[in-house]
C-alpha positions as CSV (number, residue, x, y, z in Angstrom):
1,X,-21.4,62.8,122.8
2,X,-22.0,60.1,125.4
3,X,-19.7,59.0,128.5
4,X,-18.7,55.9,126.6
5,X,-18.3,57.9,123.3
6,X,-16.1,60.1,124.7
7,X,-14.3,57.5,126.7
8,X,-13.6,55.3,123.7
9,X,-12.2,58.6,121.7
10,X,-9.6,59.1,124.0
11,X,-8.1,62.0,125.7
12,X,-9.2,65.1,124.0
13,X,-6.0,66.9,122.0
14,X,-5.3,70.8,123.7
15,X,-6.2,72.7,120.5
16,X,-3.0,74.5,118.6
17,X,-1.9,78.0,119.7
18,X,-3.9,80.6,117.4
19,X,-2.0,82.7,114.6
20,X,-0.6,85.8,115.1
21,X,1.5,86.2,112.0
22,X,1.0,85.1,109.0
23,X,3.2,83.1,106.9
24,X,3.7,86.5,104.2
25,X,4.8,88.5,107.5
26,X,7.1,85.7,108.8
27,X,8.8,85.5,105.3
28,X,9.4,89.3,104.9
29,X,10.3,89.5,108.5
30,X,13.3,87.4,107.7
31,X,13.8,89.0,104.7
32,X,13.9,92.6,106.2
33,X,16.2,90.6,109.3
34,X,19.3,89.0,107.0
35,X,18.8,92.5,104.8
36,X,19.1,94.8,107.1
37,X,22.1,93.2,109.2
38,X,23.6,92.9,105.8
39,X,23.2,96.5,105.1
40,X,24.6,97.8,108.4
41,X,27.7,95.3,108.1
42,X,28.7,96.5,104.4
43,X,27.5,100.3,105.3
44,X,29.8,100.9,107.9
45,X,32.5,99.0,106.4
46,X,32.5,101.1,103.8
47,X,32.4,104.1,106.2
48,X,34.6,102.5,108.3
49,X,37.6,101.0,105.4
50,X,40.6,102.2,107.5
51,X,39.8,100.1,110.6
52,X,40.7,96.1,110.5
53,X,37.3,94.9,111.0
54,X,36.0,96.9,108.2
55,X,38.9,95.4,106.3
56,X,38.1,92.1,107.1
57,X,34.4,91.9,106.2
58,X,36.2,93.8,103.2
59,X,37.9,90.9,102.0
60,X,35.0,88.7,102.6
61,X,32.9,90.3,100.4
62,X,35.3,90.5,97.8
63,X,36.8,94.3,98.4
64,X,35.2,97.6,98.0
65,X,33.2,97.2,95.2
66,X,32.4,94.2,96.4
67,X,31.3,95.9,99.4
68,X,29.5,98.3,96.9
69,X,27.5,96.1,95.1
70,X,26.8,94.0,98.3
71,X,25.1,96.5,99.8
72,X,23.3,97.5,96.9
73,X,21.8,94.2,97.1
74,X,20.9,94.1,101.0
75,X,19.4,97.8,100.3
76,X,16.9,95.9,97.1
77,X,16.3,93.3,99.0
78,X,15.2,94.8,102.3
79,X,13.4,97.7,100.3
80,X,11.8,95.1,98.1
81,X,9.9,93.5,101.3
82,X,8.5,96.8,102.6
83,X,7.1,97.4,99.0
84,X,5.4,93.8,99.3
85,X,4.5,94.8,102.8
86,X,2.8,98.3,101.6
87,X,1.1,96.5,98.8
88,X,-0.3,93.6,100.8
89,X,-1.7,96.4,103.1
90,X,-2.7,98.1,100.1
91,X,-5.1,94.9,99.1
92,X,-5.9,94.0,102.1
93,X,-7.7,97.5,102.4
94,X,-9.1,98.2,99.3
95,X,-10.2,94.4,97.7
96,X,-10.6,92.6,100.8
97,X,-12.3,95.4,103.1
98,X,-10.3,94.7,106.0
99,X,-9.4,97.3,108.9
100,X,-6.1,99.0,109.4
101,X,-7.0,100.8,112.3
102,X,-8.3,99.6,115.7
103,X,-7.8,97.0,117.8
104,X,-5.8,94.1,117.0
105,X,-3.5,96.4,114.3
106,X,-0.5,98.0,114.1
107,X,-1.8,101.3,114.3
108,X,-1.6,103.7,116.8
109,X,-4.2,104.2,119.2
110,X,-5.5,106.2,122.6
111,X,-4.8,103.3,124.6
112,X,-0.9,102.7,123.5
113,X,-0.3,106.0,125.8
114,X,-2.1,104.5,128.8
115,X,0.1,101.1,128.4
116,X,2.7,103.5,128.4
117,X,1.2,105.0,131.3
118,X,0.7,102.1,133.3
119,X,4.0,100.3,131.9
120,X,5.9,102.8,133.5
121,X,3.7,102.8,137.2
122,X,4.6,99.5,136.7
123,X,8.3,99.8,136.2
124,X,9.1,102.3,139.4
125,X,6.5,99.7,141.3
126,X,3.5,101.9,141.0
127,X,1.3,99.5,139.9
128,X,1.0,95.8,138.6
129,X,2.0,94.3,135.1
130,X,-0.3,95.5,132.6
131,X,-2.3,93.4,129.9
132,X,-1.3,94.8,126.4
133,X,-3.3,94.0,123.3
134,X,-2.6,91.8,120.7
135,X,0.6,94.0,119.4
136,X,1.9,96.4,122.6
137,X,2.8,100.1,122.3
138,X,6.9,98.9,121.8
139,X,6.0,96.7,118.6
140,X,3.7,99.6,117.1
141,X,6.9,101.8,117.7
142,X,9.1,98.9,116.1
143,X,6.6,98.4,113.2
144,X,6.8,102.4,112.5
145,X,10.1,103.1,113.0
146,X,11.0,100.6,110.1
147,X,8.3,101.6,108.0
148,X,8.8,105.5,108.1
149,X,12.7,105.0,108.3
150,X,13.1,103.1,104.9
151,X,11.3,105.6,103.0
152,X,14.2,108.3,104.1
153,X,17.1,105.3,104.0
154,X,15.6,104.5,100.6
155,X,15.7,108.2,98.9
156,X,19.0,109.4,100.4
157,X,20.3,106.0,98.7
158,X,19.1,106.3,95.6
159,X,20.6,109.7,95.5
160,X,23.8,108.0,96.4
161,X,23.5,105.0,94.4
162,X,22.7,107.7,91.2
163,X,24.4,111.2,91.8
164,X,24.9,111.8,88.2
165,X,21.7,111.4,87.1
166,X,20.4,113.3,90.1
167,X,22.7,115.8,90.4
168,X,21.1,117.2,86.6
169,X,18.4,118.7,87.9
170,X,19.1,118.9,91.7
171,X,22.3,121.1,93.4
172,X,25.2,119.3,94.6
173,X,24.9,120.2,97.9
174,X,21.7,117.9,97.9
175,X,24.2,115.4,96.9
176,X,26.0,115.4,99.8
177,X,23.4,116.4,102.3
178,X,21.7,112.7,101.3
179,X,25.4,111.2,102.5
180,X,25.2,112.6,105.7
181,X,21.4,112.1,106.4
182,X,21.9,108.6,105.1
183,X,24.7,108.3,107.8
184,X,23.4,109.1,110.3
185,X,20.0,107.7,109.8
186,X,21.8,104.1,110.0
187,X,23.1,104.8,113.1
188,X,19.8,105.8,114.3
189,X,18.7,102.7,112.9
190,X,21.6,100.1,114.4
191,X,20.9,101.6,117.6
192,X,16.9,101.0,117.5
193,X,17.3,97.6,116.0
194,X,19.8,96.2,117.7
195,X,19.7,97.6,121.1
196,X,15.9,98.5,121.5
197,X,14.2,95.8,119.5
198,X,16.2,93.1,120.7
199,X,15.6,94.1,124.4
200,X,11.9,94.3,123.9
201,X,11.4,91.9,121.7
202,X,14.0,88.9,122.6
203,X,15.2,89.3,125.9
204,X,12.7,90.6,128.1
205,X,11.4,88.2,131.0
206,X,8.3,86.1,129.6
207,X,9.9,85.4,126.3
208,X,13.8,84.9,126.8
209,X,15.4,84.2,125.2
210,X,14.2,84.6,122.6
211,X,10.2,85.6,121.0
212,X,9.4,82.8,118.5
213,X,6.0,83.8,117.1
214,X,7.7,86.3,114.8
215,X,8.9,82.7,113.3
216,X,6.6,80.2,113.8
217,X,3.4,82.4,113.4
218,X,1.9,81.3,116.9
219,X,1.3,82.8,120.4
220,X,-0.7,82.2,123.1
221,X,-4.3,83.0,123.8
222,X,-4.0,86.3,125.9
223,X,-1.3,87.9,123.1
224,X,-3.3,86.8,119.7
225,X,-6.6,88.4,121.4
């Protein structure tokens, strides 16, 4: 293109920050997000039914059954977008030979440990900021701790959700071991969520306050490398 072509075109537009979710993760993202804060709220006020918060979220959603089938809901919906998740991942492997391993994917790898490694030289001032890859150590630990967690919040529910038919072919006691795993598996859960992920994710310096790829899809050069 010539001087004059180039002049006469105008200022060149900066080119829009590349994707680094798509719009199927985005969706399910939210869908896991109002899910799972709707399963902790009716969950523990359930647990909870002799405090007055508990009561009032009671009465909100229409009592304890309502509370009951509330959370039944949450629990469909938010299991329902992992097992669109798993399948996705499931085509994506098999039908359109893409890569689940390596750089640029959610799966472990040798050099997570040396980001943790130099992350932590870098936190006692040992060392400068490191450079993470397109999804850091904290994210792959975010990603797994949802995906592996479900599976055990999902079969200690359904025994829940179904002792009777269960409990014909398994012991009681299984019965109510699945109501204390359950338990305290959402605590576990809250605690990562809401206290970990929110830290890491939201309101560490760099994105505060808060990370809006997750929602818009885009991110700068150096993080969708």
């Amino acid at each position: 293109m010539s001087q004059t072509q180039a002049t006469s075109a105008g200022p060149e537009k900066k080119s829009a920050a590349p994707m680094r979710f798509s719009v199927l993760s985005r969706l399910l993202h939210v869908a896991v997000m109002v899910g799972f804060t709707g399963l902790a709220l009716t969950g523990f006020s359930l647990k909870f039914g002799d405090q007055g918060w508990a009561q009032a979220v009671a009465w909100i959603f229409g009592g304890a059954s309502g509370l009951g089938s509330w959370h039944r809901g949450f629990a469909v919906l938010t299991y329902g977008a992992v097992f669109i998740h798993l399948c996705w991942l499931a085509y994506y492997k098999l039908l359109l030979k893409g890569r689940l391993t390596g750089p640029g994917t959610m799966f472990p790898a040798g050099r997570d440990f040396k980001d943790l490694a130099a992350h932590l030289k870098y936190f006692f001032a040992r060392g400068g900021e490191p450079a993470f890859g397109r999804f850091s150590y904290w994210e792959k630990l975010d990603y797994w701790a949802v995906l592996v967690g479900m599976h055990t919040m999902g079969a200690t529910g359904l025994l829940l959700w179904f002792p009777e038919f269960f409990a014909r072919f398994m012991p009681g006691w299984l019965i109510n071991l699945a109501l204390i795993l359950h338990l305290y598996e959402a605590i576990l859960a809250v605690a990562v969520k809401i206290v970990v992920h929110m830290f890491t994710a939201h309101l560490r310096p760099g994105v505060f306050p808060v990370e809006k790829s997750i929602f818009n899809g885009r991110a700068s050069e150096e993080r969708a490398s």
